[in-house]
C-alpha positions as CSV (number, residue, x, y, z in Angstrom):
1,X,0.0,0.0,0.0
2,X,1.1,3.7,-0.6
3,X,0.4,6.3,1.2
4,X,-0.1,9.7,-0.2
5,X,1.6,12.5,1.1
6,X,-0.5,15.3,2.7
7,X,0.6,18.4,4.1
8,X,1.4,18.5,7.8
9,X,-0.3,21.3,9.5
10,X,3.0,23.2,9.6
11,X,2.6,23.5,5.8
12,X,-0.9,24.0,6.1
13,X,-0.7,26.9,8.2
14,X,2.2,28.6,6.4
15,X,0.2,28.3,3.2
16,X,-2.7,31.1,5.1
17,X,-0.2,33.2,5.9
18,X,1.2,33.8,2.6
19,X,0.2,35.7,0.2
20,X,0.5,33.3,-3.0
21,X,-2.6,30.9,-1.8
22,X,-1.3,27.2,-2.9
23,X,-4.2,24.5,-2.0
24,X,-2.5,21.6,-4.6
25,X,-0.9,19.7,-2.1
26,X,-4.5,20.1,0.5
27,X,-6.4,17.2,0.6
28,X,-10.6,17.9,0.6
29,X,-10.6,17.8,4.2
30,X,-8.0,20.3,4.8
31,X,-9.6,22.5,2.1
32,X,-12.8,22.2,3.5
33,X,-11.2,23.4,7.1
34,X,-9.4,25.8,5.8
35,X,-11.8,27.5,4.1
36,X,-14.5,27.2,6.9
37,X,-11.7,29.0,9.0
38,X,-11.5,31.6,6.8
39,X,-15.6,32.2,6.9
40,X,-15.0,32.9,10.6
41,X,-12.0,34.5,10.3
42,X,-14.1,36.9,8.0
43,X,-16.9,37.3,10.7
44,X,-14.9,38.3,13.5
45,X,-13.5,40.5,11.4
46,X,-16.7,42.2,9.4
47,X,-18.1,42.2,13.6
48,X,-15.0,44.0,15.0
49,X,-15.2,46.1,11.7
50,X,-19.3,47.1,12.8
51,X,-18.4,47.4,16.3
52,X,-15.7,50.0,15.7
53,X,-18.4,52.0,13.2
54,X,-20.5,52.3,16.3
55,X,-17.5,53.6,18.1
56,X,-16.9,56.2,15.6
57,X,-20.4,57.2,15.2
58,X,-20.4,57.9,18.5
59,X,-17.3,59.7,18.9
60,X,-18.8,61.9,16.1
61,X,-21.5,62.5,17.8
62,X,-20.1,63.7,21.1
63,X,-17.8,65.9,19.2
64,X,-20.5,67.7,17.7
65,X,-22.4,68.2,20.2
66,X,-19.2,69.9,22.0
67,X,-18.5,71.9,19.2
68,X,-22.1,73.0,19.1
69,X,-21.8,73.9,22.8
70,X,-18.7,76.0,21.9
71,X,-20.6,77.9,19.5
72,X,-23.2,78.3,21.1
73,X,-25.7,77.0,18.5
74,X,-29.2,76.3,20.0
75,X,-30.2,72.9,21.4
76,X,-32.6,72.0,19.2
77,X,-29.9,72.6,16.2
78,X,-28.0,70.3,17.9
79,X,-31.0,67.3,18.4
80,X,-31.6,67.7,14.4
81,X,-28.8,67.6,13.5
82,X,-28.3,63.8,15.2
């Protein structure tokens, strides 16, 4: 019998970090894991990514409603333009 060589999962994980994707040597398993990895990889990310919008709104926000304050325009300016 002959066994077929498959990547170890040093290769494997070398192959995600660089930037030339090679999946030839990855057997269906390993491609399949791989790329479910990368679905949550993308997640996280595209949740951290919303996350940090919020913050940013929010920032915005205070910091126009200080500037407002510093010049003086009238609270209700201030409510529409939120």
């Amino acid at each position: 019998m002959s066994s077929i060589p498959t990547p170890s999962l040093t290769r494997v994980c070398c192959v995600l970090s660089s930037e030339d994707l090679d999946v030839s040597g990855l057997s269906l398993h390993q491609a399949k894991r791989l790329e479910m990895e990368s679905q949550v990889r993308v997640l996280e990310l595209e949740a951290n990514l919303q996350k940090e919008r919020e913050r940013l709104a929010t920032l915005r926000r205070q910091h126009y409603r200080l500037a407002g304050e510093l010049e003086g325009w009238e609270q209700q300016d201030i409510i529409n333009s939120t």
